[in-house]
MIKOL-251171 format. One record per residue (C-alpha): z, x, y. Coordinates in Angstrom, 3 decimals, padded with zeros to 6 digits. Example, Ala and Ser with C-alpha at 12.3 -4.5 7.8 and 13.67 -1.06 7.14 Angstrom:
// MIKOL-251171
+----------+----------+----------+
!        z !        x !        y !
+----------+----------+----------+
!  007.800 !  012.300 ! -004.500 !
!  007.140 !  013.670 ! -001.060 !
+----------+----------+----------+
// end
This chain:
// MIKOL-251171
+----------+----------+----------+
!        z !        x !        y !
+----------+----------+----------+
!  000.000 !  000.000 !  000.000 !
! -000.612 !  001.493 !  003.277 !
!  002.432 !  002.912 !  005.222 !
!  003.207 !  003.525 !  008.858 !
!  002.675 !  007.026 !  009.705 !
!  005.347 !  009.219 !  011.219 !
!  005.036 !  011.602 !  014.318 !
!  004.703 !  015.792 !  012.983 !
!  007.781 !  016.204 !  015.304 !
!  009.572 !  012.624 !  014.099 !
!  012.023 !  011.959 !  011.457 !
!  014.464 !  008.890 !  010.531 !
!  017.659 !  009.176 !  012.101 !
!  021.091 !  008.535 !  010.741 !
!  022.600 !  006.027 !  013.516 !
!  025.280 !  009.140 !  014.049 !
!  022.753 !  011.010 !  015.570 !
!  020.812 !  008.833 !  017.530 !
!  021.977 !  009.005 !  021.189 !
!  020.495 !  006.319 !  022.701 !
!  021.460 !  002.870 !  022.148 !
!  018.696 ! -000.249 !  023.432 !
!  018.712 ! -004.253 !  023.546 !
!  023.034 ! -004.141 !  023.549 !
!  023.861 ! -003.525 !  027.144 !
!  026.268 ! -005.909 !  027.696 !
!  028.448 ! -005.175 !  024.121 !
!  028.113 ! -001.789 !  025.670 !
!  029.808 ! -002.646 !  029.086 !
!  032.335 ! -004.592 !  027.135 !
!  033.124 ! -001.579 !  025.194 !
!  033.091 !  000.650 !  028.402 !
!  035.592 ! -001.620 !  030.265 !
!  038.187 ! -001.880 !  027.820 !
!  038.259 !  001.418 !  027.971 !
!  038.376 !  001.794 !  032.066 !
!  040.824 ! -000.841 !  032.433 !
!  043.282 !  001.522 !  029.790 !
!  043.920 ! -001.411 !  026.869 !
!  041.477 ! -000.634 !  024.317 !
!  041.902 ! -002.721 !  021.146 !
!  042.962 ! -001.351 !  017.932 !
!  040.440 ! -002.921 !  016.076 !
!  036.707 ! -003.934 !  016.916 !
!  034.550 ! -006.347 !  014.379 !
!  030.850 ! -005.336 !  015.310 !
!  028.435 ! -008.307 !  014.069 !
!  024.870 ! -009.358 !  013.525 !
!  022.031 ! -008.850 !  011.587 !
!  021.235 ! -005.834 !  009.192 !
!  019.064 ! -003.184 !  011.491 !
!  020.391 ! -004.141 !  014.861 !
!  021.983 ! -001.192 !  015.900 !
!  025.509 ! -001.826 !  015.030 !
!  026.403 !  001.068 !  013.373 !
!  024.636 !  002.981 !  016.285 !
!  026.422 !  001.177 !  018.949 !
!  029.689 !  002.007 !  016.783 !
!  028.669 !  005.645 !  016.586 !
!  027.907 !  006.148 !  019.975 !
!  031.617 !  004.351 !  020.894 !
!  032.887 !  006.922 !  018.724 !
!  031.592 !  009.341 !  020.392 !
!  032.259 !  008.264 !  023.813 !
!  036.005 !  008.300 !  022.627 !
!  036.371 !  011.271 !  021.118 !
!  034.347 !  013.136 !  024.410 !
!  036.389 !  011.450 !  026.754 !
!  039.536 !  011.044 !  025.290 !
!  042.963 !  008.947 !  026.152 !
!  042.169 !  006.858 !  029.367 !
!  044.903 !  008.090 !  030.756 !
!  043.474 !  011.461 !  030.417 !
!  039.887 !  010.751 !  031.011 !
!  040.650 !  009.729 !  035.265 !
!  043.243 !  009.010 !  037.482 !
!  043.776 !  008.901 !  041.564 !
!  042.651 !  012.520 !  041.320 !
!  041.169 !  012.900 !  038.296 !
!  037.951 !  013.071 !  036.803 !
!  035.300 !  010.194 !  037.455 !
!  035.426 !  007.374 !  035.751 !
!  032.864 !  006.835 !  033.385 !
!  029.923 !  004.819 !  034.205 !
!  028.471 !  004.381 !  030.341 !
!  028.961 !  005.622 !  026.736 !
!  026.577 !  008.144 !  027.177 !
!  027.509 !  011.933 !  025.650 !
!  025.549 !  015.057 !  025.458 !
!  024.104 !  015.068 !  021.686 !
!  024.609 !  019.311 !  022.824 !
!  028.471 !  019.204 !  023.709 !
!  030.768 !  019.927 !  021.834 !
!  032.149 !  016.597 !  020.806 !
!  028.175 !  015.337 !  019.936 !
!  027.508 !  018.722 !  018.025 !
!  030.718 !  018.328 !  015.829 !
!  029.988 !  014.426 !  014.900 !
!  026.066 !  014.907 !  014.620 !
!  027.438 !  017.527 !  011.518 !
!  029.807 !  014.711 !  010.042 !
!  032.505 !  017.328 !  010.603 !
!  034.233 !  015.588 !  013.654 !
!  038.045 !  015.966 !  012.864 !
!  038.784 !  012.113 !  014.793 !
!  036.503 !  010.214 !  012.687 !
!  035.918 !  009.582 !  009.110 !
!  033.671 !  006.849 !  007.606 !
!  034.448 !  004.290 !  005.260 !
!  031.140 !  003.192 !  003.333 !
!  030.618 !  002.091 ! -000.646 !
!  031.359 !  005.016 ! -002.688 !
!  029.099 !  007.186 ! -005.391 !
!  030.283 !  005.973 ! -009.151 !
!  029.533 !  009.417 ! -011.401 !
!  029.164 !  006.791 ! -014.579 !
!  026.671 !  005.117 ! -013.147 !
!  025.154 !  007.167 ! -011.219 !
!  024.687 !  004.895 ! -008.628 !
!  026.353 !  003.548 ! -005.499 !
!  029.459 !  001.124 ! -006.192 !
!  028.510 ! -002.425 ! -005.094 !
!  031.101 ! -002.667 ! -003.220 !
!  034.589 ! -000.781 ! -001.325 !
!  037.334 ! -000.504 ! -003.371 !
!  040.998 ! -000.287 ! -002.754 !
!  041.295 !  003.367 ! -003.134 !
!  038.117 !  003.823 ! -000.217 !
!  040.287 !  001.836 !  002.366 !
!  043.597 !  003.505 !  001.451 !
!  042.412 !  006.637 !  002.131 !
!  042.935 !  006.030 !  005.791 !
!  046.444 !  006.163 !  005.766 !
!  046.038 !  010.191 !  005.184 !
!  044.215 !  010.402 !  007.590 !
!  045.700 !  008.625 !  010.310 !
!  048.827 !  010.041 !  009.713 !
!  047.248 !  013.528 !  010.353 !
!  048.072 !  015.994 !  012.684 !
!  045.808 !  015.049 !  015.537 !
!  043.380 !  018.067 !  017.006 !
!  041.749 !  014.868 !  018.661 !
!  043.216 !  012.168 !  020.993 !
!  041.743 !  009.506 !  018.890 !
!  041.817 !  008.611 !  014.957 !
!  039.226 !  006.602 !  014.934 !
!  037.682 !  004.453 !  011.365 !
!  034.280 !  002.964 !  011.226 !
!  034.269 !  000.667 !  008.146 !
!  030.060 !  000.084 !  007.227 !
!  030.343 ! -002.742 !  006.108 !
!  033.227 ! -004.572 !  006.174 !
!  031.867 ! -007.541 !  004.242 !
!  031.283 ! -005.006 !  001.303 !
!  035.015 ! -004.735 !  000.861 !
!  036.422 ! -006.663 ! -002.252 !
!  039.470 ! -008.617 ! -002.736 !
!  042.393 ! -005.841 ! -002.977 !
!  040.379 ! -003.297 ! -000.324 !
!  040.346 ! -006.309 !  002.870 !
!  043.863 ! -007.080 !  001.605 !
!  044.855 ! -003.014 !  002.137 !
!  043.203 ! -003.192 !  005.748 !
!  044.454 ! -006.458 !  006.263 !
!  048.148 ! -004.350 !  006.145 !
!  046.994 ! -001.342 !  008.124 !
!  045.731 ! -004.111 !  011.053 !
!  048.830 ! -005.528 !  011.199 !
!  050.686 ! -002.524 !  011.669 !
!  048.050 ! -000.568 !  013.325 !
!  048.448 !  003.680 !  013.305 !
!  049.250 !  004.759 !  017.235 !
!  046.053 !  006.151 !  018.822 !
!  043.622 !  004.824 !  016.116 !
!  040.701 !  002.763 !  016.396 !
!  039.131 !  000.615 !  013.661 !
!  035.458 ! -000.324 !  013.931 !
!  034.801 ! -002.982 !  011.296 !
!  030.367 ! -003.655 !  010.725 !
!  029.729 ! -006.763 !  009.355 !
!  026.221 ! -008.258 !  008.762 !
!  027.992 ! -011.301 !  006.965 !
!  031.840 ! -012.012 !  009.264 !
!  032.221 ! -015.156 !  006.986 !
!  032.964 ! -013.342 !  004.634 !
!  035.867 ! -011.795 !  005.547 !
!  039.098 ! -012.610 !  005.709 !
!  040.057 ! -015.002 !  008.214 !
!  043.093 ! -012.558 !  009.130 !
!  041.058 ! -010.156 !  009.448 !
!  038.734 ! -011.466 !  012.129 !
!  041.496 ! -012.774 !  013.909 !
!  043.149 ! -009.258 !  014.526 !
!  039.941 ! -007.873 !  015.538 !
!  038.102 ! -008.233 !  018.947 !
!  034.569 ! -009.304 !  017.990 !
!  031.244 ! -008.130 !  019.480 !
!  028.423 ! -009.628 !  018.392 !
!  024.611 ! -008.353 !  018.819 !
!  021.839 ! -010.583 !  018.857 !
!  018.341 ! -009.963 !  017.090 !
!  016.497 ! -007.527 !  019.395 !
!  013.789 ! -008.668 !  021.017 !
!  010.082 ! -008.051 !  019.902 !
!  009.604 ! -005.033 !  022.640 !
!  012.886 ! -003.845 !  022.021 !
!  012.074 ! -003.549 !  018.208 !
!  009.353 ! -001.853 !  019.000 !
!  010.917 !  000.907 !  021.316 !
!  013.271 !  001.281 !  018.706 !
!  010.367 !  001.949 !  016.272 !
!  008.747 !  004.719 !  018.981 !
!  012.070 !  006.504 !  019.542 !
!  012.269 !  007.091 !  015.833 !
!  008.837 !  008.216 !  015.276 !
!  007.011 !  005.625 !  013.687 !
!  003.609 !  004.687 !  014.111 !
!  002.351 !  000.804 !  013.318 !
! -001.268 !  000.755 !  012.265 !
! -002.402 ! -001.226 !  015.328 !
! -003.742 ! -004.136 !  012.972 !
! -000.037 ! -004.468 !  011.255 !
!  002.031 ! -003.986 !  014.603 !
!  002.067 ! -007.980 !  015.351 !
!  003.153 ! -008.981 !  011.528 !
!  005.458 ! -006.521 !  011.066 !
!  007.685 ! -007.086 !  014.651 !
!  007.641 ! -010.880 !  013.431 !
!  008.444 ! -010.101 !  009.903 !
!  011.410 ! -008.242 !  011.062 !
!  013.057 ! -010.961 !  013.086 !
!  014.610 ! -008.520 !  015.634 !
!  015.590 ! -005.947 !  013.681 !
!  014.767 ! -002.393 !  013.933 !
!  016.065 ! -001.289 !  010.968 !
!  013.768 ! -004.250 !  008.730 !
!  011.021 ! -003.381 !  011.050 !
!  010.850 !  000.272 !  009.895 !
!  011.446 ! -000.391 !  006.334 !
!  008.718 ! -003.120 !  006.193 !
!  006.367 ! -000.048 !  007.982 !
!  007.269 !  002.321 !  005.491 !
!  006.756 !  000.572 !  002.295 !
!  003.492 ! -001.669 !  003.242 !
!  005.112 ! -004.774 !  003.788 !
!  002.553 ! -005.852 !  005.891 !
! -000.065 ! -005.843 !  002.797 !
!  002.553 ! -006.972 !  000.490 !
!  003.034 ! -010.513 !  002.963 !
! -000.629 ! -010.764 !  003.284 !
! -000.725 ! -011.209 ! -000.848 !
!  002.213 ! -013.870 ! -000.554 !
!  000.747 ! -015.743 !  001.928 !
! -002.632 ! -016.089 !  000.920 !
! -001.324 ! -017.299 ! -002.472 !
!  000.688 ! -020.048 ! -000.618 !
! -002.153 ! -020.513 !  001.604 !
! -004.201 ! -021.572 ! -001.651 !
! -001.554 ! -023.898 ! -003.145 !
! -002.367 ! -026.028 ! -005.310 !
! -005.103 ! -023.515 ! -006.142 !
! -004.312 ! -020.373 ! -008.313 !
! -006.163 ! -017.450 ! -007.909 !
! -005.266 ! -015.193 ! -010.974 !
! -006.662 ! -012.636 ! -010.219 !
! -004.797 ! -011.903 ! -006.966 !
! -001.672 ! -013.397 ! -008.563 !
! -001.799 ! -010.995 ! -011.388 !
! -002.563 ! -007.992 ! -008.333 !
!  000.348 ! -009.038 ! -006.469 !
!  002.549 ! -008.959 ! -010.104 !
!  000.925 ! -005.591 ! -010.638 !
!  001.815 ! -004.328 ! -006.938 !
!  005.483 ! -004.490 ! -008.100 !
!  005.651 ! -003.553 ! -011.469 !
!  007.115 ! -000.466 ! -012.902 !
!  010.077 !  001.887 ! -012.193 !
!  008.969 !  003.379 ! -009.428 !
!  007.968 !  000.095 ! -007.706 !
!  011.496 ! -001.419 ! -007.716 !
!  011.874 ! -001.180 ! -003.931 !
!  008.579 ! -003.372 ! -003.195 !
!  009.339 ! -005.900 ! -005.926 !
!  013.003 ! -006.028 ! -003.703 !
!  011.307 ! -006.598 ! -000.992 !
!  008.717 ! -008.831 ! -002.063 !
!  011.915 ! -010.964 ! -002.680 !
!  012.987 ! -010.496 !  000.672 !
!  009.457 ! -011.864 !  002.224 !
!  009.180 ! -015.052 ! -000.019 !
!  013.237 ! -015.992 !  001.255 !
!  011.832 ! -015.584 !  004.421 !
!  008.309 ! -017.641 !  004.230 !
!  010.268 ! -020.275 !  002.054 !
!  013.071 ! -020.349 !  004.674 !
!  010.211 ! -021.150 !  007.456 !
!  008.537 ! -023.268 !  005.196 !
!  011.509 ! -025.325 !  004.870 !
!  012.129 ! -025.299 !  008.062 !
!  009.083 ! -026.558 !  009.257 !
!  008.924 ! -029.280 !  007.199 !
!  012.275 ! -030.331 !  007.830 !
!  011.350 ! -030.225 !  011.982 !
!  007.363 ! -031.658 !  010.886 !
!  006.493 ! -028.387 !  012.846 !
!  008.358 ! -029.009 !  015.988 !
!  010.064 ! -025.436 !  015.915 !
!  008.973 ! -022.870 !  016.752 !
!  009.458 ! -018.932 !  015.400 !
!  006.884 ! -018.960 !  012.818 !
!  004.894 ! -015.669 !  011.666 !
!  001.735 ! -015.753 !  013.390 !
! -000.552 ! -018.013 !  011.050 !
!  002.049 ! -019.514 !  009.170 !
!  002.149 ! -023.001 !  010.906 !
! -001.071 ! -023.434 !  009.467 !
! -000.736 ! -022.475 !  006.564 !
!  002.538 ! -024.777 !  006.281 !
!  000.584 ! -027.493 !  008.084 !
! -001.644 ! -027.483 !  004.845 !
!  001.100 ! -027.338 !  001.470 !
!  004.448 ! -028.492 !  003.681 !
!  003.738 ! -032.147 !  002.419 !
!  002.693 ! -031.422 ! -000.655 !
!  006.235 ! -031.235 ! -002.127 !
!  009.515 ! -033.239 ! -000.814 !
!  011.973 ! -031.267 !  001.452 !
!  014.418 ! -031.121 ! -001.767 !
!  011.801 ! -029.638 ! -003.681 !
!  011.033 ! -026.917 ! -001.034 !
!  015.208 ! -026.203 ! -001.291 !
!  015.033 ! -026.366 ! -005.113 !
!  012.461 ! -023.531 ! -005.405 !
!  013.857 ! -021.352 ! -002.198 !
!  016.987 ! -021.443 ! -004.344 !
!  015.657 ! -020.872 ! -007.765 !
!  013.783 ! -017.670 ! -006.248 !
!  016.647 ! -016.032 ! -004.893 !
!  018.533 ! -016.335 ! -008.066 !
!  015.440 ! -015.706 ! -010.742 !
!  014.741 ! -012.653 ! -008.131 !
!  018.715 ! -011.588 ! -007.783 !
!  019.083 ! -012.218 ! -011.600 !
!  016.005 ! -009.943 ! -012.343 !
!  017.470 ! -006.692 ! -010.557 !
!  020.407 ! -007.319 ! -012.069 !
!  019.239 ! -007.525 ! -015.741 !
!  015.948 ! -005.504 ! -015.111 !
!  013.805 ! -008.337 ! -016.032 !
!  010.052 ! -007.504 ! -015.768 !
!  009.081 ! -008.158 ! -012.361 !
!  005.514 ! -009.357 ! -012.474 !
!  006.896 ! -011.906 ! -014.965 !
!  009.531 ! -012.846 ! -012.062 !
!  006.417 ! -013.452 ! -009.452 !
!  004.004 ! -015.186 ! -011.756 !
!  007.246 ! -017.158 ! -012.959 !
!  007.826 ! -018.176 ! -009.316 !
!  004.353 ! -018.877 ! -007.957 !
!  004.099 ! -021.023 ! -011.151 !
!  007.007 ! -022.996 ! -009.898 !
!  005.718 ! -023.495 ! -006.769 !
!  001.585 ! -024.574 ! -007.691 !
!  004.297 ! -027.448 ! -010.012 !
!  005.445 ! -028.893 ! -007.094 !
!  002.404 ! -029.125 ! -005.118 !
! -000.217 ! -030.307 ! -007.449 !
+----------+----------+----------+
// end
């Protein structure tokens, strides 16, 4: 499938070391003027979509901390000026040290490696979170202790319940920056002893000076589908340039288009397209794009096409296989595709089996 090529000089950043932060000014002045006015909270809970920029936005508060230090040390009547943004040098000290992962006031909490199964956990376990209390109660060479927790909603049962403890009785100096994609799924005490900060989708510019700061170049006939596909995210956007989701949406959607028609031939290409071992991430993500068309689909059936946010040519092709099939039979398949597509990751079930099995399912319900 074709990919989105990458400047010589360009190359995917880890949110750590991107400096620049776009589309979140105002969580940024909120973050700024808790700090200015001296009373910044113990705990933040960052929100919103996957590929935002909330792990960059908690980064660069990080940062901004650890450069400038206690408020109380950062200004004064006499003292230095006080700061006007979150912005740090990537080359002091402080952005060197935490660009390295080897910043001494901030550690990380993220799903850890499992050596039997040679994978990454599925989720943060007890022991991740009560790591913390070591190093809180460390010997400070930095004003702040500071925790960023990516994501919180990965945590299970026994892991929230340990934060849940350490946010009631929170460490002096410390800061706790919580990312959640999902908030509903965390504890309800846990939310509460947070301050929230949500970011919104980015907008369709914004996505795409995301995409130029990191590098990437959209072929020019793809740019349009894939800053729609990615409904305001950067972080979709890129990985849907990378791994020719453009193409792979094109396949989808004609084969909906065509509904109650088969053609087996491109139904069997599409199957083939996300076969195999090594084709694991596209048959994932071919997942993704069917929620997502079915989700419109849905939608605009249930509105008779009075919303709008549709991919560019989907409203017609909806217009044409919408009322075809009853609204509950548009929510019957949308569900049974998540789960046959969940269940066959899980269980490694062949995946062009899984994508005939569903566009079988859905030529039923329109014939």
């Amino acid at each position: 499938m074709a990919q989105a090529a990458l400047k010589p000089e360009a190359n995917e950043r880890h949110p750590r070391l991107t400096a620049d932060l776009i589309g979140h000014g105002a969580a940024e002045d909120l973050l700024l003027g808790a700090y200015n006015s001296g009373r910044v909270p113990h705990a933040w809970l960052i929100t919103g979509p996957r590929g935002v920029g909330k792990a960059t936005l908690a980064y660069r508060f990080a940062r901004f901390l650890l450069e400038n230090g206690q408020p109380d040390d950062a200004g004064g009547l006499f003292g230095a000026p006080v700061p006007a943004n979150l912005a740090v040098s990537p080359e002091s000290h402080t952005g060197r040290l935490l660009a390295q992962g080897g910043h001494p006031g901030l550690t990380v909490v993220t799903r850890a490696w499992d050596d039997k199964a040679k994978r990454l956990r599925g989720e943060i376990v007890v022991d991740d979170v009560r790591k913390l209390h070591g190093f809180f109660g460390m010997t400070a060479d930095a004003s702040w202790r500071i925790a960023i927790i990516d994501s919180a909603d990965e945590m299970n049962r026994q892991s929230a319940n340990a934060l849940l403890k350490m946010l009631e009785e929170p460490p002096k100096r410390a800061v706790l920056i919580l990312l959640a994609h999902a908030p509903g799924r965390l504890l309800p005490t846990i939310r509460s002893r947070c301050q929230t900060l949500p970011l919104r989708p980015l907008t369709a510019d914004q996505v795409a000076a995301v995409l130029e700061g990191q590098g990437v170049l959209l072929p020019p006939a793809d740019r349009d589908l894939i800053i729609a596909l990615s409904a305001g995210s950067a972080g979709r956007a890129m990985a849907l340039a990378q791994s020719g989701g453009a193409e792979l949406y094109r396949k989808a959607a004609a084969l909906l288009a065509d509904l109650p028609r088969m053609n087996p031939s491109a139904l069997h290409a599409l199957g083939d397209a996300v076969a195999g071992r090594q084709a694991i991430d596209d048959f994932r993500l071919l997942g993704e794009l069917l929620d997502g068309i079915l989700k419109r689909l849905i939608t605009y059936a249930a509105t008779r096409g009075a919303e709008n946010g549709f991919v560019p040519g989907e409203a017609e092709i909806f217009a044409g296989v919408a009322g075809r099939a009853g609204l509950d039979q548009w929510l019957e398949v949308w569900e049974n595709t998540g789960h046959l597509f969940a269940r066959g990751e899980a269980v490694n079930l062949d995946p062009k089996q899984v994508t005939l099995t569903i566009f079988s399912r859905l030529q039923a319900i329109t014939a």
